[in-house]
DRENRO-746350 format. One line per 8 residues: for each residue x negated, y, z of N, C-alpha, C, O, CB. Coordinates in pm, whole numbers. Each point is the difference from the previous one (the first is absolute). Glycine has a CB too. Example, Ala and Ser with C-alpha at 12.3 -4.5 7.8 and 13.67 -1.06 7.14 Angstrom:
// DRENRO-746350
-1319/-569/780/89/119/0/-90/120/0/-104/-2/66/293/-115/59 | -154/222/-197/-82/119/6/77/109/73/-51/111/17/-67/-174/-232
// end
This chain:
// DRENRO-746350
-698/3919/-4034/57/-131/-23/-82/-108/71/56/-91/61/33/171/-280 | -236/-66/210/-42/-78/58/4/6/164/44/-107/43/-151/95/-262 | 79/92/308/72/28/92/119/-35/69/15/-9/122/-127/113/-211 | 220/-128/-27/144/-109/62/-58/-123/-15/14/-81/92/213/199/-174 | -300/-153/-29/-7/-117/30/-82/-92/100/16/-115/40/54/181/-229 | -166/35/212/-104/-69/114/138/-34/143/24/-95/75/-330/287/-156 | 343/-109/67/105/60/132/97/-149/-19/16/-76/95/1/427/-116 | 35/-373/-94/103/-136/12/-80/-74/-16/48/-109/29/153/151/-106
-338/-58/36/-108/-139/68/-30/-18/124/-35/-109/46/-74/124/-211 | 124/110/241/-39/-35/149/119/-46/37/-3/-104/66/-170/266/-4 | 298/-105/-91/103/-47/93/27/-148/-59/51/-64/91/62/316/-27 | -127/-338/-188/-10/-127/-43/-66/-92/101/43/-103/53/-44/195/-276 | -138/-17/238/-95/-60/75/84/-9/169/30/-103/59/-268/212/-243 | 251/-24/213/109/5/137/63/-80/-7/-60/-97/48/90/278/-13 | 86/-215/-75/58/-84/-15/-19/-136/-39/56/-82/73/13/260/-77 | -116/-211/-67/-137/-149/-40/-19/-24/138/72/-81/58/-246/147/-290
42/25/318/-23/-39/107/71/-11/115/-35/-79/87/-107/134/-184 | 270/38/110/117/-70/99/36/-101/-53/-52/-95/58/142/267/26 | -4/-215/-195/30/-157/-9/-85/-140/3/42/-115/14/97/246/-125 | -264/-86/93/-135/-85/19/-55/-8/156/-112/-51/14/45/131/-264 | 149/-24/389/-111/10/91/44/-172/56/58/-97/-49/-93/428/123 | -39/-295/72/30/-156/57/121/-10/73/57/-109/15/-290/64/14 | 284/169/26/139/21/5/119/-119/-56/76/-84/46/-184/327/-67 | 65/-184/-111/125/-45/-123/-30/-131/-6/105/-64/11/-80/266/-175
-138/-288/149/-40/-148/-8/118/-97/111/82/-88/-25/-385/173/-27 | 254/-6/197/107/-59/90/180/43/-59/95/-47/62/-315/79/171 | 234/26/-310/116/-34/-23/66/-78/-49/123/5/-5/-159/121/28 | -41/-223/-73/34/-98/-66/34/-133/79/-14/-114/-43/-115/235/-125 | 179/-80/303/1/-110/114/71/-93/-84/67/54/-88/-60/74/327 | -4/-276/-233/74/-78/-67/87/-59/32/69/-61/-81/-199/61/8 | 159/0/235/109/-77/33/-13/98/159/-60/-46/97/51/-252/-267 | 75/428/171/-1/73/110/95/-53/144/2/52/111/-53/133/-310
112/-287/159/97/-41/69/-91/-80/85/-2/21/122/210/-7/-281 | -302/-125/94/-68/-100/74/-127/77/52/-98/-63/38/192/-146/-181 | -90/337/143/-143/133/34/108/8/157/-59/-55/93/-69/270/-405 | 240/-170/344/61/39/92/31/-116/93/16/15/121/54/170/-260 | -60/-336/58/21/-109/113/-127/-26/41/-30/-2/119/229/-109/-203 | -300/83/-31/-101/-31/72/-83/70/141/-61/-64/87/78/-13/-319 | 2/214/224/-44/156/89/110/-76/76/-49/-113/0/-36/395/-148 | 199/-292/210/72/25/88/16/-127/93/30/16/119/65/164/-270
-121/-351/80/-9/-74/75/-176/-75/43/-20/-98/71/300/96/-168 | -370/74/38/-128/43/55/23/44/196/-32/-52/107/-40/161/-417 | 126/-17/275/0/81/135/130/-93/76/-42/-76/88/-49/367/-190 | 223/-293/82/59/-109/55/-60/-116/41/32/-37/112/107/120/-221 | -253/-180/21/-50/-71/71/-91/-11/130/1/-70/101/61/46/-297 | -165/161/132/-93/81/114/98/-28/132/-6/-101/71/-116/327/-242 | 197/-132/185/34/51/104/111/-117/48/29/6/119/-95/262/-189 | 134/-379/-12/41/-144/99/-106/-88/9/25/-86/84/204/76/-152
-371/-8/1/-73/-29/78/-37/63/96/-11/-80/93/-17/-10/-229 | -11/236/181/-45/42/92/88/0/143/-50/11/112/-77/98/-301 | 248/-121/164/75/-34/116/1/-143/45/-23/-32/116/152/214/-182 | -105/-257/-20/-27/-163/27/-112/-13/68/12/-72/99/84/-7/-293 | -231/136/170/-118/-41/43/6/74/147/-44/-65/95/-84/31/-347 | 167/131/271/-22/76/85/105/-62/116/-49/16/112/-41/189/-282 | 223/-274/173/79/-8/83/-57/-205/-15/-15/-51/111/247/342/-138 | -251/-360/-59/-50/-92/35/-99/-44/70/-3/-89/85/98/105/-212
-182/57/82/-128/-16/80/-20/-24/162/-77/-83/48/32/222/-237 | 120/-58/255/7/-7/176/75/-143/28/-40/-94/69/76/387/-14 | 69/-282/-120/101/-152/-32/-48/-94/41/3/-49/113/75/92/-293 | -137/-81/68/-90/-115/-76/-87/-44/154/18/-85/86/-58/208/-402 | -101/28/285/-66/-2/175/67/-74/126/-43/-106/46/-22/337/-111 | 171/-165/112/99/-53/87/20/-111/-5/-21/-53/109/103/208/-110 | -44/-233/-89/47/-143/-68/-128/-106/20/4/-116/-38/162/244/-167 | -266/-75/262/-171/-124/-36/-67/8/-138/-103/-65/-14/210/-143/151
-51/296/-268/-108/-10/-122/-130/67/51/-34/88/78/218/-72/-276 | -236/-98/118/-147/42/38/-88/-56/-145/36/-104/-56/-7/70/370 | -150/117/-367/-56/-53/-112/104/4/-115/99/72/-9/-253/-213/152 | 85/-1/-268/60/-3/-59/113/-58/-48/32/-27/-116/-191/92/139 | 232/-85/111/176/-36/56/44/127/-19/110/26/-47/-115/-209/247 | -118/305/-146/143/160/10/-38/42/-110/78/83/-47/-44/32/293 | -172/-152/-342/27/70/-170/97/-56/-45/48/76/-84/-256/-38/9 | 276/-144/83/86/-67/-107/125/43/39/70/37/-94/-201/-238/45
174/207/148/113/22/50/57/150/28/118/34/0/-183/-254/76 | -75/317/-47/0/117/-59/39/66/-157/67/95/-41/-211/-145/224 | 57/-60/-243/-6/27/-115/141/-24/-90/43/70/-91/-294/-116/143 | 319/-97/16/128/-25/-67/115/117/62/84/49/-76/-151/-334/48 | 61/317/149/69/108/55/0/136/-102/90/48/-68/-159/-156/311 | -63/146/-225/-40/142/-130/48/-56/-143/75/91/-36/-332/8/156 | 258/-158/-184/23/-29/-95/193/-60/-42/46/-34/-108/-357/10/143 | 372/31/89/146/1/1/24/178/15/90/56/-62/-45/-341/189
-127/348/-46/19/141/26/12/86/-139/91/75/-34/-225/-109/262 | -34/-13/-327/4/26/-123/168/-23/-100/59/86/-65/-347/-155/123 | 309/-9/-47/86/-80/-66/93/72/-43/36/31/-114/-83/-202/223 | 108/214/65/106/56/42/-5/121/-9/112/52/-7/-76/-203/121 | -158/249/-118/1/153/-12/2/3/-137/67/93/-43/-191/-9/246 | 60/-172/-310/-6/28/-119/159/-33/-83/47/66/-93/-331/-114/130 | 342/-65/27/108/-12/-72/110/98/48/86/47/-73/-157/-281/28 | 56/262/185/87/103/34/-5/147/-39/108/60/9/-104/-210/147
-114/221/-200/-28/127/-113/51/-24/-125/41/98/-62/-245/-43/156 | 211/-159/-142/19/-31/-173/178/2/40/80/49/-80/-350/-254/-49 | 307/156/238/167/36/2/26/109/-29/63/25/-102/-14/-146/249 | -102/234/-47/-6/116/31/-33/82/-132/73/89/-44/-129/-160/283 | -77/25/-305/-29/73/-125/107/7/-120/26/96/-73/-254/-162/140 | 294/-93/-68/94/-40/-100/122/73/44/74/-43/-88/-176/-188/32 | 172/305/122/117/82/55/-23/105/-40/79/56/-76/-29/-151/251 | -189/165/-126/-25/112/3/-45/33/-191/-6/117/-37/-63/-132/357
49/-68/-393/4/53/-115/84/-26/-97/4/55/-110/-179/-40/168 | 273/-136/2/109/-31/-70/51/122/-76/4/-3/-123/43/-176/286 | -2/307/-83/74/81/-69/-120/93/-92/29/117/-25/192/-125/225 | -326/-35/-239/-126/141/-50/-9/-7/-114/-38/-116/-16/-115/127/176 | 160/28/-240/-18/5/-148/-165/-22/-43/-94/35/71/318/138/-82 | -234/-237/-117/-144/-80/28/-91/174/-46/-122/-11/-9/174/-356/-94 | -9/477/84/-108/92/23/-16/54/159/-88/71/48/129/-5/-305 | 48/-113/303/-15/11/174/-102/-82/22/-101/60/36/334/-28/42
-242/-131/-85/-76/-129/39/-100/32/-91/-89/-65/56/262/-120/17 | -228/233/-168/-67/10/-35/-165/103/40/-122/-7/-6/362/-96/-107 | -95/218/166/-101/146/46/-5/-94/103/-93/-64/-48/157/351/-26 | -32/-361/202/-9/-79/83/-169/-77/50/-77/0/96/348/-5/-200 | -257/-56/-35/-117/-87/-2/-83/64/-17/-104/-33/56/176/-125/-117 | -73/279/-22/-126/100/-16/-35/66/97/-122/14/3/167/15/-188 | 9/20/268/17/80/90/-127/-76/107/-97/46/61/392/41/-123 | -234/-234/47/-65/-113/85/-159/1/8/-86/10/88/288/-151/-157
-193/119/-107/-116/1/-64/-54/97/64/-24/-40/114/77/-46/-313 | -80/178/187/-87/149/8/35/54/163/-6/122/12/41/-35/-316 | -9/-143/394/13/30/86/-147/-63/105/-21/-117/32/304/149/-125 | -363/86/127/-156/-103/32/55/-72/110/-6/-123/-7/-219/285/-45 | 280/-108/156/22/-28/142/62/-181/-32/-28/-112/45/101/430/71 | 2/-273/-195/71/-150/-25/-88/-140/-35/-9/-111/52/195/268/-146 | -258/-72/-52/-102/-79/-34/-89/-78/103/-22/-121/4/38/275/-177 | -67/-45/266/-129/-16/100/101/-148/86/-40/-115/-20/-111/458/67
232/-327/12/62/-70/65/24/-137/-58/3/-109/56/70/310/31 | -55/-168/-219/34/-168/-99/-125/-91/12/-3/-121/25/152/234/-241 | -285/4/186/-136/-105/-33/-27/-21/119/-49/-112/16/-65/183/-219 | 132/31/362/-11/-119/130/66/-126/-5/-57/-107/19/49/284/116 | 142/-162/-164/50/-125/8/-46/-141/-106/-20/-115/39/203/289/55 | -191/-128/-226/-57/-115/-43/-124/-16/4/-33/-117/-23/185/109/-86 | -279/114/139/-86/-61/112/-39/-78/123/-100/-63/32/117/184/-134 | 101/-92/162/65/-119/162/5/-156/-42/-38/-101/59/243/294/41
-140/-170/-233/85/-150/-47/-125/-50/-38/-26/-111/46/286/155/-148 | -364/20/15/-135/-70/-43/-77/-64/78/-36/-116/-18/29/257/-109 | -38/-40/260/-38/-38/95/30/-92/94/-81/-76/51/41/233/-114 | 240/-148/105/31/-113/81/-6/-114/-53/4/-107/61/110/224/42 | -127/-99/-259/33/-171/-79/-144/-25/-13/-28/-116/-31/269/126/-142 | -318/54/187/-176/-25/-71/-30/-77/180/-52/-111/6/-61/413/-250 | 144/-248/343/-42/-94/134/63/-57/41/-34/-55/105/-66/148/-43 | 225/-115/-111/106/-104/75/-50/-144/-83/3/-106/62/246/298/-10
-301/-186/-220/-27/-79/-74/-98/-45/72/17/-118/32/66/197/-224 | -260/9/264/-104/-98/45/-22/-25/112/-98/-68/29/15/114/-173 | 178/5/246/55/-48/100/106/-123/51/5/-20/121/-80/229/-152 | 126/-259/-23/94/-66/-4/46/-114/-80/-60/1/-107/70/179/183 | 62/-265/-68/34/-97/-89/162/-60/1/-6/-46/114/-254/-1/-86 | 347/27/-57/-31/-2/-174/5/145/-77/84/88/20/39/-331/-27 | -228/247/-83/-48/131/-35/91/88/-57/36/110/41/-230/-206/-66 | 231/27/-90/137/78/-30/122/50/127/0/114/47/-44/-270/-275
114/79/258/73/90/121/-73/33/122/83/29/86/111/-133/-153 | -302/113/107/-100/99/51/-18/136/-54/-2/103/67/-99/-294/-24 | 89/182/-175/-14/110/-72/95/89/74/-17/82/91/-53/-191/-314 | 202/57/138/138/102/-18/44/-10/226/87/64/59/57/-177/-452 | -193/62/423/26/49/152/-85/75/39/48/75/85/44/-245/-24 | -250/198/-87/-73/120/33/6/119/-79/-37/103/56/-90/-251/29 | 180/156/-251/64/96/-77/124/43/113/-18/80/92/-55/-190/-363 | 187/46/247/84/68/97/0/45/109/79/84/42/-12/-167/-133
-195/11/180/-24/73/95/-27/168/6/70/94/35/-133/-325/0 | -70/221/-86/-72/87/-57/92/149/-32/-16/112/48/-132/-336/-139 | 248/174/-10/74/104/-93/69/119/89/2/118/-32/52/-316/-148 | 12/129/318/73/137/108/-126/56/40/27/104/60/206/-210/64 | -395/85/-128/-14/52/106/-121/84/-134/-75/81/55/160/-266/241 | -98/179/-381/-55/61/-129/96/100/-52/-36/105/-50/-87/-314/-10 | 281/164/78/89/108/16/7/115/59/24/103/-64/43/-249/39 | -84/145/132/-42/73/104/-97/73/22/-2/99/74/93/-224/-26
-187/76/-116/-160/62/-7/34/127/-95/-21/118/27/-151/-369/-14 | 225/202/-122/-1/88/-108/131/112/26/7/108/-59/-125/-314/-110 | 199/168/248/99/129/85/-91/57/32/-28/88/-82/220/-166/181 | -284/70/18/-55/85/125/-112/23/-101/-94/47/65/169/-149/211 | -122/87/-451/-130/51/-31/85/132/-100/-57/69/-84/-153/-334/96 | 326/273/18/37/113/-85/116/108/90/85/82/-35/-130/-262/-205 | -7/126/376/59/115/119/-89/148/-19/-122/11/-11/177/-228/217 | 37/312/-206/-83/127/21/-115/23/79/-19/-56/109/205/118/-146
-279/37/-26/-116/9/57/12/111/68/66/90/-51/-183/-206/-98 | 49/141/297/-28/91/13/-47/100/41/16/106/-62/55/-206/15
// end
């Protein structure tokens, strides 16, 4: 007798500790919907800033900017690019889950969650934004929209970093 019972204490204990791991904590996402917009117009912005910056930049050059005439004007350029990649994913996201049932969207966001490659790529990017807004702020004036024009700068090309830091090795 004692014997079964040790036997249904371990499997208690099993079970205790699957519903207790750190696993299960993240399931408690609270708003998985705003887990999937936020992940998706992250990278929409990345990548319309990174085209803005990248096709403005020669432009601009061409045009006489020079200094801090081509941060600002760079910067307002990247930051329409942002704008536009981020609002244009959230179209895209809002279609594409229109028809999903919120445990779709749910495994969705998790999926997000726990996905490193993804992760790694998110903290380049809001590392970019720290950085472009932390020197556009002591570089520049007026500080506030200095900021958010060296953040947006920053963000395509921190985008990018964090693509090519999770390219195969080999």
């Amino acid at each position: 007798k004692t014997a079964n019972n040790s036997a249904m204490a371990t499997e208690e204990s099993k079970v205790e500790s699957t519903t207790t791991s750190k696993d299960t904590d993240d399931e408690n996402i609270a708003c998985p919907l705003a887990e999937v917009y936020r992940h998706t117009m992250l990278r929409g912005g990345g990548l319309g800033s990174l085209a803005a910056t990248v096709l403005g930049a020669p432009f601009l050059l061409y045009r006489g900017a020079r200094g801090m005439q081509l941060f600002k004007r760079l910067g307002k350029v990247s930051l329409f690019g942002t704008g536009a990649g981020a609002s244009g994913i959230a179209v895209k996201t809002y279609l594409r889950l229109q028809d999903q049932s919120d445990i779709q969207v749910w495994d969705r966001s998790y999926r997000l969650r726990h996905n490193e490659k993804q992760a790694c790529v998110d903290m380049w990017t809001y590392g970019g934004l720290a950085v472009g807004g932390l020197a556009g702020s002591l570089l520049a004036t007026p500080r506030v929209m200095a900021a958010i024009y060296g953040a947006s700068i920053c963000c395509g090309f921190a985008f990018l970093a964090g693509m090519a830091n999770n390219l195969p090795k080999k």
